[in-house]
C-alpha positions as CSV (number, residue, x, y, z in Angstrom):
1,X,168.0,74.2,50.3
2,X,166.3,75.7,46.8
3,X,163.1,73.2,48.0
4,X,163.3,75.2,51.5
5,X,160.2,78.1,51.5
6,X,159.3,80.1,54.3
7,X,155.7,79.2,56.4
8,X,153.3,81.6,56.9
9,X,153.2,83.6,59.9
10,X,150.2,82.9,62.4
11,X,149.7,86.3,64.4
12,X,147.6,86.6,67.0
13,X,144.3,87.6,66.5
14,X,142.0,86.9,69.1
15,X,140.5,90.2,71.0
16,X,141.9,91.6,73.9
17,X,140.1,90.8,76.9
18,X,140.4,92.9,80.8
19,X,140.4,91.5,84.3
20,X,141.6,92.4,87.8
21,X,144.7,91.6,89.5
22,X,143.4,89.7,92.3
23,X,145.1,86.1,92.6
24,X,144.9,85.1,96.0
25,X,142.1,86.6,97.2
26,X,138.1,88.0,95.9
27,X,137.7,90.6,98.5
28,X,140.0,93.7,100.1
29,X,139.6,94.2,103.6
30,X,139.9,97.8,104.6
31,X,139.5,100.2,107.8
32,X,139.4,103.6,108.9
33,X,139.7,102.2,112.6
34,X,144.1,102.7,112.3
35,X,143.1,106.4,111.0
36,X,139.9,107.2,112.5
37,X,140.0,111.2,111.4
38,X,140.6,110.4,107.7
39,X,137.7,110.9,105.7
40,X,138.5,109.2,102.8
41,X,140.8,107.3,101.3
42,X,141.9,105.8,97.7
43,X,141.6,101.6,96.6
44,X,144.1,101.5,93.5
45,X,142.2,98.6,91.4
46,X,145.1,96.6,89.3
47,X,143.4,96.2,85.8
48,X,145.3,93.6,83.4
49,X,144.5,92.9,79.6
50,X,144.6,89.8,78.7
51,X,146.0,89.9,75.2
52,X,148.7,92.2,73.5
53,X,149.8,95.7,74.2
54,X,149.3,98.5,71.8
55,X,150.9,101.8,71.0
56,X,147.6,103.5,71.5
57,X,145.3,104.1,74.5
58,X,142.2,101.7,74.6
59,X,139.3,102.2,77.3
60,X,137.7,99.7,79.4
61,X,134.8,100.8,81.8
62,X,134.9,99.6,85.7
63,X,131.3,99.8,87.1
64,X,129.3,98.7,90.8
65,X,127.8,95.4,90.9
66,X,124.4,96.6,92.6
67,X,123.2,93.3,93.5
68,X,125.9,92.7,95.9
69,X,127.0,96.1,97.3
70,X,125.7,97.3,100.3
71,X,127.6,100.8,100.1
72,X,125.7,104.3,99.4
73,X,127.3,106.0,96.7
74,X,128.1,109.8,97.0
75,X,127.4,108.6,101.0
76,X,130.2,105.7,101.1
77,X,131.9,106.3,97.8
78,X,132.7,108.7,94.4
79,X,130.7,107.9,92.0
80,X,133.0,106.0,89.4
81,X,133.7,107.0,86.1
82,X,131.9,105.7,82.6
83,X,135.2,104.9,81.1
84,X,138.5,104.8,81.7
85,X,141.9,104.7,79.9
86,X,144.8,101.8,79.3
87,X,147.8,104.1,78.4
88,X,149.8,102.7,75.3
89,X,152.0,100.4,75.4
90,X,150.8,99.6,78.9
91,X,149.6,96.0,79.9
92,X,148.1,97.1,83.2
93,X,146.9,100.2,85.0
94,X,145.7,101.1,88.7
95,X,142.2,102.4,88.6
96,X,141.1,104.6,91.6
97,X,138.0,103.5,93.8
98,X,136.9,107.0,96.7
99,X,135.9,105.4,99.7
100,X,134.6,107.6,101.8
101,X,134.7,108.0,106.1
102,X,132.0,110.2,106.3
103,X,129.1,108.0,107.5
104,X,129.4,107.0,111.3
105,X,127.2,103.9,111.1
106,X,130.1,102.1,109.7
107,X,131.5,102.5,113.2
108,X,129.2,99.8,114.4
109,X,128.9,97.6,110.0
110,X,130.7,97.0,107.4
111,X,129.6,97.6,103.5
112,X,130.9,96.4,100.5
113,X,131.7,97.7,97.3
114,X,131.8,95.3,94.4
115,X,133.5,96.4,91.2
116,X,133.4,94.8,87.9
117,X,135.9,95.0,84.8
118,X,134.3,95.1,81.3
119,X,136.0,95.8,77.8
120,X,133.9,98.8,77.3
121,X,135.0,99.9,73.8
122,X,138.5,98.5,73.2
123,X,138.5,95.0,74.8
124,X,136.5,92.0,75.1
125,X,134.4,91.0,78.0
126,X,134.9,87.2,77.8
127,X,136.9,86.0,80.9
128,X,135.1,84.6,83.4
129,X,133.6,86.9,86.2
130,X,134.9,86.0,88.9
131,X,138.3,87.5,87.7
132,X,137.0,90.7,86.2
133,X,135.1,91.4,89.3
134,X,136.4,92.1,93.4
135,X,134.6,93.1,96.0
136,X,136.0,96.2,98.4
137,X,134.5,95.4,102.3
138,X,135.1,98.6,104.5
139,X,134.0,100.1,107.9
140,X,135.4,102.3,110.5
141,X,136.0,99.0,112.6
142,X,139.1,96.7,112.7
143,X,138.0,93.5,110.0
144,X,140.5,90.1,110.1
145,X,143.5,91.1,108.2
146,X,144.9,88.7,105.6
147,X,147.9,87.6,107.4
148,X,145.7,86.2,110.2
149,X,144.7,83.1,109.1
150,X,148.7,82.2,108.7
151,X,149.2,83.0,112.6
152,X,146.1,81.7,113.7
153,X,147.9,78.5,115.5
154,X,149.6,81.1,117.6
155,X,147.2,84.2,118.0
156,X,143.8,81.9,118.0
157,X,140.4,82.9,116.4
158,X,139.9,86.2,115.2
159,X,138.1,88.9,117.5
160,X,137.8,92.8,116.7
161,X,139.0,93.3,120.2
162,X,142.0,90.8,120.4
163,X,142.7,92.7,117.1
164,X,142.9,96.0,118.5
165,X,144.5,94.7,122.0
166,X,147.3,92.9,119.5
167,X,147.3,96.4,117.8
168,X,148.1,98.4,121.0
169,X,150.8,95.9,122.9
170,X,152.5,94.2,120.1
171,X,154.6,96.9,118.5
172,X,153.6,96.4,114.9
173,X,150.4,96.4,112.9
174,X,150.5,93.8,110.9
175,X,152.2,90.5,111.0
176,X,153.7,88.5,107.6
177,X,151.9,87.0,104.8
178,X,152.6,83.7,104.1
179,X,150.7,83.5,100.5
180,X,152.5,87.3,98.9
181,X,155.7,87.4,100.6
182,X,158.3,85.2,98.7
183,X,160.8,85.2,101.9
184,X,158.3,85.0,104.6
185,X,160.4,82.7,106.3
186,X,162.8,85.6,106.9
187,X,160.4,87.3,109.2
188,X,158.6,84.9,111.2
189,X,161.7,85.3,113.7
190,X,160.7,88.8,113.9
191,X,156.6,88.7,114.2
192,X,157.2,85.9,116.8
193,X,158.8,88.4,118.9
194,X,155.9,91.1,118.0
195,X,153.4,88.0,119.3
196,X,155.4,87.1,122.5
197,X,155.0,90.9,123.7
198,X,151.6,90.6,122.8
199,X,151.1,87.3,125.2
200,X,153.4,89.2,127.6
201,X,150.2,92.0,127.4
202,X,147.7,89.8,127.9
203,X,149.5,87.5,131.0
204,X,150.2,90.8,133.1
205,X,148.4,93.8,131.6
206,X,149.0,95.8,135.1
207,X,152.6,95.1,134.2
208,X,152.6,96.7,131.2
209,X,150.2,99.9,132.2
210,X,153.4,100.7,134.5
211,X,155.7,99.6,131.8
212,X,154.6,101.9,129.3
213,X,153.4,105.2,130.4
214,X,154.1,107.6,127.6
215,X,151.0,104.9,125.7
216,X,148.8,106.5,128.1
217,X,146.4,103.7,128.8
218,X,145.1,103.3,132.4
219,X,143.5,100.5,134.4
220,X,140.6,101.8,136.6
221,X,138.3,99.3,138.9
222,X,134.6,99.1,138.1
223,X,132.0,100.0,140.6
224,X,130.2,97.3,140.6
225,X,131.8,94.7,143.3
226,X,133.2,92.2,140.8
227,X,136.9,93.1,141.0
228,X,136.9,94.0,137.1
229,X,138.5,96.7,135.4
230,X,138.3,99.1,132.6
231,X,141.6,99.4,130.1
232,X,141.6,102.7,128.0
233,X,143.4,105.6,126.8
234,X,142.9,108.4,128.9
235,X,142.5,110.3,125.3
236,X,140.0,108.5,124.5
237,X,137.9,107.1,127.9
238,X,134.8,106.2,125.8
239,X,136.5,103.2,124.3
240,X,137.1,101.0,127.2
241,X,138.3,97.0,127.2
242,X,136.5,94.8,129.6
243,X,139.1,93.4,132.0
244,X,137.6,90.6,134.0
245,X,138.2,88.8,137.5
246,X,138.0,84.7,137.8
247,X,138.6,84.0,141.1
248,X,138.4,80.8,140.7
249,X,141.7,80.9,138.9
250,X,142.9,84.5,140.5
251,X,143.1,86.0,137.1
252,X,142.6,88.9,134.5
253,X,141.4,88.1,131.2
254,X,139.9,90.8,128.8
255,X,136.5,89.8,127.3
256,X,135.7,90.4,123.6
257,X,133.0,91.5,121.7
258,X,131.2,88.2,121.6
259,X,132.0,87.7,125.5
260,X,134.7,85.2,125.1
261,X,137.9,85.4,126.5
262,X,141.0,86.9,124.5
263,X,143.2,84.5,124.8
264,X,146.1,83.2,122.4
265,X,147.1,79.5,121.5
């Protein structure tokens, strides 16, 4: 016991470093098209340290990548600001990114915002960038959610209109993520239901026009000799859904952006 001494202490001592809380994923998809009035709206950005928490605040600067962002600022987003704080005794705090509605070309494109984490006075910039920087892709058009690519063997390739035609019939907006929901399994009971009225929509879409009234979506015959139809709210008549005629089969089928058929799997 009396030979016994205590060994030194080895602290940590490495600087802090900063990155962003992104694991799954190097973009954020986002659109107006579910809000179309809203002029802007607010990306919370997750920033982490990497290292220990302090009972001080410490600042950190988050800047635009210029070589890959396509988006105007002041036109499609606040300017950002030169620094900005980690609270004491805090480990990570939600930075907020302006995007802004106000141009109507991103009706028809998408632009993207990339952000970048850096230690700016208080941290270290040493992590790798792919982790200290995201990009934020926006337009006032539907993009292919996350959850997508888990229900693709039942909702089949991604279209902007098959999007907004799910949107409209399904009774939900979004469907469960396989890769940030612990308990997916829970739900896929429900969102099968939520795709089944969807296929129900797309099998017999004169069925549900006379189903669902109060949604105020119409079916009106084209002039033009073909037998196809037009499907659109009556409040809003300029966004019309191409409903087409194969005779050869004696059926409807809605045509997408890129001409192809909306069909499911």
């Amino acid at each position: 016991m009396f030979g016994c001494k205590k060994d030194k202490t080895h602290l940590y001592s490495s600087q802090d470093n900063i990155y962003l809380d992104y694991p799954t994923k190097d973009t954020l998809n986002y659109s107006f098209a579910f809000n179309p009035v809203q002029v802007q709206d607010t990306i919370w950005v997750p920033v982490i340290i990497s290292g220990t928490r302090v009972n001080h605040d410490r600042h950190f600067q988050l800047s635009v990548v210029p070589d890959s962002t396509t988006a105007i600022q002041t036109v499609d987003y606040e300017p950002l600001k030169s620094s900005y704080t980690m609270p004491a005794d805090s480990g990570i705090v939600h930075v907020p990114v302006i995007i802004k509605n106000t141009d109507t070309a991103l009706v028809n494109k998408s632009v993207i915002l990339t952000v970048r984490v850096s230690g700016g006075s208080d941290f270290g910039s040493l992590l790798d960038e792919s982790i200290r920087t995201k990009k934020i892709l926006f337009s006032n058009r539907l993009e292919q959610p996350d959850w997508w690519i888990y229900w693709q063997g039942e909702l089949g390739n991604y279209s902007r209109t098959k999007h907004q035609l799910f949107l409209i019939s399904s009774g939900t907006v979004d469907l469960v993520n396989f890769a940030t929901v612990p308990d997916f399994y829970l739900q896929i009971p429900r969102d099968l239901f939520y795709i089944s009225n969807f296929d129900a929509f797309l099998t017999d879409p004169f069925g549900w026009v006379v189903a669902n009234p109060a949604k105020g979506y119409v079916l009106k015959a084209r002039n033009d000799g073909t037998g196809d139809y037009d499907f659109y709210n009556v409040n809003a008549p300029a966004k019309k859904f191409h409903l087409q005629y194969f005779s050869q089969a004696n059926k409807y089928v809605f045509i997408d952006e890129n001409g192809q058929q909306v069909v499911t799997n």
